[in-house]
N, CA, C and O atoms as CSV, one atom per row, in Angstrom:
chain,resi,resn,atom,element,x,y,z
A,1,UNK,N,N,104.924,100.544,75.662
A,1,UNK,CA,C,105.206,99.827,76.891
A,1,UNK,C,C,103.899,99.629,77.648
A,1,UNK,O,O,102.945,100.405,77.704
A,2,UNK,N,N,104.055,98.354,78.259
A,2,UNK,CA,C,102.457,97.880,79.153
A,2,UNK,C,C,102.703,98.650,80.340
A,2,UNK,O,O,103.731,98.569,81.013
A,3,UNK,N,N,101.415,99.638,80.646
A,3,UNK,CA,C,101.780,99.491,82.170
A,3,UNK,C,C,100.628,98.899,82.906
A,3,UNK,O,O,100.217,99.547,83.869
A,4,UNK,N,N,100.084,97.860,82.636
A,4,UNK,CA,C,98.887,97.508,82.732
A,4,UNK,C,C,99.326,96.836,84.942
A,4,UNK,O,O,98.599,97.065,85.909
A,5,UNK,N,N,100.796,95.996,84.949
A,5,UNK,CA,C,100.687,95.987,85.950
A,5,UNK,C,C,100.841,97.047,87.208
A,5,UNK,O,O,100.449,96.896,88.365
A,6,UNK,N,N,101.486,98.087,86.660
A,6,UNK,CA,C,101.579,99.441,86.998
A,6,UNK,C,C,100.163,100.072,87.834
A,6,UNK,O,O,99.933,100.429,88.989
A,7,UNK,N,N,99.507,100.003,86.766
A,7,UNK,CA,C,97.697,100.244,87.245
A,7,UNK,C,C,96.978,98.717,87.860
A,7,UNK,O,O,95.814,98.865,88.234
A,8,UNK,N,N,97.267,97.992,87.931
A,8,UNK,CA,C,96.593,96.989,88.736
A,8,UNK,C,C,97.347,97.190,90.438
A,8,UNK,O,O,96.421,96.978,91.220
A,9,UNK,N,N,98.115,97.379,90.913
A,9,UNK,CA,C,99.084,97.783,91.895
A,9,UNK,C,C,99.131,98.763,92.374
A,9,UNK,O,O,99.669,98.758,93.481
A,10,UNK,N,N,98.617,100.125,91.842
A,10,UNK,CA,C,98.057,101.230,92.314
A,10,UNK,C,C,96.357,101.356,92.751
A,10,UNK,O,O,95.982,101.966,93.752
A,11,UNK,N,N,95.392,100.620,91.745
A,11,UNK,CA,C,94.450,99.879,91.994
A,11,UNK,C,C,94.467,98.938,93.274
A,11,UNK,O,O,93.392,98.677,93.816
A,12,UNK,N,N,95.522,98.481,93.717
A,12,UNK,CA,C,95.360,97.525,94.604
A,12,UNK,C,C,95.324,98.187,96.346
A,12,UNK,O,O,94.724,97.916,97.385
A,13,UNK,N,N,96.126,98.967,95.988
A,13,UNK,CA,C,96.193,100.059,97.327
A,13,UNK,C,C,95.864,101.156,97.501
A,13,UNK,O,O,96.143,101.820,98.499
A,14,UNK,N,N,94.959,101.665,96.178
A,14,UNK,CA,C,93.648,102.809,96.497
A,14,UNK,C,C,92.809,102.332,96.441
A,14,UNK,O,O,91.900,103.160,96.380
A,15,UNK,N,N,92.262,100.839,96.406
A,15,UNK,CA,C,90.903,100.589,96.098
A,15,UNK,C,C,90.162,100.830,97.588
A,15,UNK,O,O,88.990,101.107,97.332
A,16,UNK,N,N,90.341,100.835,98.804
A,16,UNK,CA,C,90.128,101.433,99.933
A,16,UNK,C,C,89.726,102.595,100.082
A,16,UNK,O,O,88.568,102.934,100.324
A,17,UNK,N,N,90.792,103.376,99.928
A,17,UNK,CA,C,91.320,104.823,100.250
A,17,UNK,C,C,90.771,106.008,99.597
A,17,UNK,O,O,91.013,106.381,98.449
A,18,UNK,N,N,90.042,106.532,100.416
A,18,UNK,CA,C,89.725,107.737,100.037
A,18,UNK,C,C,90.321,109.451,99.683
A,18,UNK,O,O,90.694,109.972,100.734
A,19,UNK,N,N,90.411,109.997,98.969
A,19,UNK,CA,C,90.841,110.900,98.510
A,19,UNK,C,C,91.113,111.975,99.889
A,19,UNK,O,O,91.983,112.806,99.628
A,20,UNK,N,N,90.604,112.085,101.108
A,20,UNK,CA,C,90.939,112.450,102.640
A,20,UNK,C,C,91.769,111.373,102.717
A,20,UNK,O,O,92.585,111.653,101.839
A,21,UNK,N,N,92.079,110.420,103.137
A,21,UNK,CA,C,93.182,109.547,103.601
A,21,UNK,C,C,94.348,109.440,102.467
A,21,UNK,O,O,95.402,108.981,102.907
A,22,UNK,N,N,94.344,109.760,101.185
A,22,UNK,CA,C,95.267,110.057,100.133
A,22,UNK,C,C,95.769,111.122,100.954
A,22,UNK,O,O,96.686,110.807,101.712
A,23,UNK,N,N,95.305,112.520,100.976
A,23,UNK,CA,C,96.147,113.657,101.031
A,23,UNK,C,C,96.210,113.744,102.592
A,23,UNK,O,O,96.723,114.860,102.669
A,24,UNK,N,N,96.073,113.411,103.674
A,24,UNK,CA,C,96.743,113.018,104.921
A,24,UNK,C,C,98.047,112.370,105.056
A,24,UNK,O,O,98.895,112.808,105.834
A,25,UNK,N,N,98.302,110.969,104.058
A,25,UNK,CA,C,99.137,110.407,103.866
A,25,UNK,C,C,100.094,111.276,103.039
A,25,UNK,O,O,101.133,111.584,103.623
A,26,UNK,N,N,99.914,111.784,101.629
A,26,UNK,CA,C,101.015,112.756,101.335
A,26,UNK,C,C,101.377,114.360,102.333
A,26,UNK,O,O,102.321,115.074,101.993
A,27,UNK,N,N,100.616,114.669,103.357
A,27,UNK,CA,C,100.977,115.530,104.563
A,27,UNK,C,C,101.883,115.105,105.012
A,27,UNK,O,O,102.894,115.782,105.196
A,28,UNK,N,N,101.761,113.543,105.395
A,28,UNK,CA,C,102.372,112.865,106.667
A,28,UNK,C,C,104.158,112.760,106.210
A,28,UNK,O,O,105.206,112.991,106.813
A,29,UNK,N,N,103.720,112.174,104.506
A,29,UNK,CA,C,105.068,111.989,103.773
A,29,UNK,C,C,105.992,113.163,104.169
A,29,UNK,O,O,107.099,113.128,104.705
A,30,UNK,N,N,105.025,114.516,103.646
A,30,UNK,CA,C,106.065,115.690,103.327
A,30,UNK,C,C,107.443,116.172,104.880
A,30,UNK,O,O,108.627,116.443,105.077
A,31,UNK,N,N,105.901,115.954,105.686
A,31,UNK,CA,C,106.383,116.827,107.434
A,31,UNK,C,C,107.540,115.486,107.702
A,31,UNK,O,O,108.533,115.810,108.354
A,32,UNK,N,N,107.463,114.045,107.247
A,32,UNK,CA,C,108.727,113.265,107.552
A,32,UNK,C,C,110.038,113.576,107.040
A,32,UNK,O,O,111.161,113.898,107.428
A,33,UNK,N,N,109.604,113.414,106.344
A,33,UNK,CA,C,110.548,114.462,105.121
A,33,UNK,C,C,111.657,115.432,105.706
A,33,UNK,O,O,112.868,115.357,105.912
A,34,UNK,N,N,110.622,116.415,105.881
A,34,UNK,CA,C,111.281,117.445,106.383
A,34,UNK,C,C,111.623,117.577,107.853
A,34,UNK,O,O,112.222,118.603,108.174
A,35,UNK,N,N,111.373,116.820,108.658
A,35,UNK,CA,C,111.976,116.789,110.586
A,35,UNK,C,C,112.790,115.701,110.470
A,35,UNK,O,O,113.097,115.269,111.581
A,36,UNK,N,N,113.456,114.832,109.180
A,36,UNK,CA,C,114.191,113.837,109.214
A,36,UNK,C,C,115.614,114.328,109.155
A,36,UNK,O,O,116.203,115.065,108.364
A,37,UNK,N,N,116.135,113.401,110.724
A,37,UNK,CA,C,117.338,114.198,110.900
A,37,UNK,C,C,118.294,114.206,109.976
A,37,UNK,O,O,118.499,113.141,109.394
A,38,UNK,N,N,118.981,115.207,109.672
A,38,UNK,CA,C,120.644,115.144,108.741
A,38,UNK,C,C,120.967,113.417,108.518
A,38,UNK,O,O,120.867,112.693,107.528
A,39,UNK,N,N,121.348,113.189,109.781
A,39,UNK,CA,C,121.984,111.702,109.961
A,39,UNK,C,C,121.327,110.424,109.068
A,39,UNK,O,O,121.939,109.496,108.538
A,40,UNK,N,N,120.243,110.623,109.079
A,40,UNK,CA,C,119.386,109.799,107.941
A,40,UNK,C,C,118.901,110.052,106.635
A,40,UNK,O,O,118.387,109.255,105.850
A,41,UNK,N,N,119.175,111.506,106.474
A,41,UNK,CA,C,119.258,111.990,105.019
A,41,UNK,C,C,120.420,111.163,104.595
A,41,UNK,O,O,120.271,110.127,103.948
A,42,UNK,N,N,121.636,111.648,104.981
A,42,UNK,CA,C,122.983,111.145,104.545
A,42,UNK,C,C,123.290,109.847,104.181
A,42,UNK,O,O,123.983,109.533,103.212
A,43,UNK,N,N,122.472,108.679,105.413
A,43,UNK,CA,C,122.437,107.431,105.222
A,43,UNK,C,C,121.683,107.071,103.824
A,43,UNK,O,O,122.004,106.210,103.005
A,44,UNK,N,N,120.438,108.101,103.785
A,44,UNK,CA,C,120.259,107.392,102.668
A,44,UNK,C,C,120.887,107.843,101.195
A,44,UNK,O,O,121.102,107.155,100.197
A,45,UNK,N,N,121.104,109.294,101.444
A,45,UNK,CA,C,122.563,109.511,100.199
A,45,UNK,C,C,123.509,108.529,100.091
A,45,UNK,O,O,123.897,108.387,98.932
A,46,UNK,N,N,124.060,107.737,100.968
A,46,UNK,CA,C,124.875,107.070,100.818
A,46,UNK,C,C,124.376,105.817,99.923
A,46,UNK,O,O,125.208,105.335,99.156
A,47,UNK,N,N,123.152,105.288,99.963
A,47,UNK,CA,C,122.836,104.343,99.051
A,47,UNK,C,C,122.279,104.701,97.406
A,47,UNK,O,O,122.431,104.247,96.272
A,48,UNK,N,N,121.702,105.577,97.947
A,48,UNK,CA,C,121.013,106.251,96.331
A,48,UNK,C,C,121.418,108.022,96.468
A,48,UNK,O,O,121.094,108.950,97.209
A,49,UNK,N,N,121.851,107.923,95.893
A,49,UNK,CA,C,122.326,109.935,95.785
A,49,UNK,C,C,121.411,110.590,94.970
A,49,UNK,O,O,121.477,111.801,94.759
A,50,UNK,N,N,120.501,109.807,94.466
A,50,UNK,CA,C,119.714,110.758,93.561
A,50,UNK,C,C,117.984,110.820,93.927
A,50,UNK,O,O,117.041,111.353,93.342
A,51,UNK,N,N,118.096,109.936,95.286
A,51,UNK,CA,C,116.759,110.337,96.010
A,51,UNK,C,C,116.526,111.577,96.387
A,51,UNK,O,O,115.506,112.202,96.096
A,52,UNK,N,N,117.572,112.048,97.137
A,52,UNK,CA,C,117.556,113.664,97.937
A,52,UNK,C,C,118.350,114.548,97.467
A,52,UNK,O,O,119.564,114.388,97.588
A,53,UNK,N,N,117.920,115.459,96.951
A,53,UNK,CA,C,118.993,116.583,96.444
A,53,UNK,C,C,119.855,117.306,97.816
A,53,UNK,O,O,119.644,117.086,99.009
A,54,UNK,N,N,120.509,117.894,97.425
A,54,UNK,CA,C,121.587,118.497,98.325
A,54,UNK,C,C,120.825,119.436,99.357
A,54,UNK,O,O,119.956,120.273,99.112
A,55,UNK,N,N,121.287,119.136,100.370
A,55,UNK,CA,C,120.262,120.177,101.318
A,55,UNK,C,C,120.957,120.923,102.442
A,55,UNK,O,O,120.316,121.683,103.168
């Protein structure tokens, strides 16, 4: 299988970004993550159930 556009598209939005602004951004991901209320976990269980495991 190609994943050639796979890597042109990841290429496209690290070609900027530095390895400090990479792992700020996966910080930022995690702490959303986790202070995201019940009410919007659920909403999004309701569309995809296999984004968020049971919590």
């Amino acid at each position: 299988m190609n994943n050639s556009w796979w890597q042109e598209l990841m290429r496209f939005f690290l070609q900027g970004m530095t390895l400090k602004q990479l792992i700020h951004m996966l910080i930022i991901l995690i702490v959303l993550i986790i202070v995201m209320p019940v009410s919007v976990k659920e909403w999004i269980n309701l569309h995809n159930p296999e984004i968020l495991p049971h919590y």
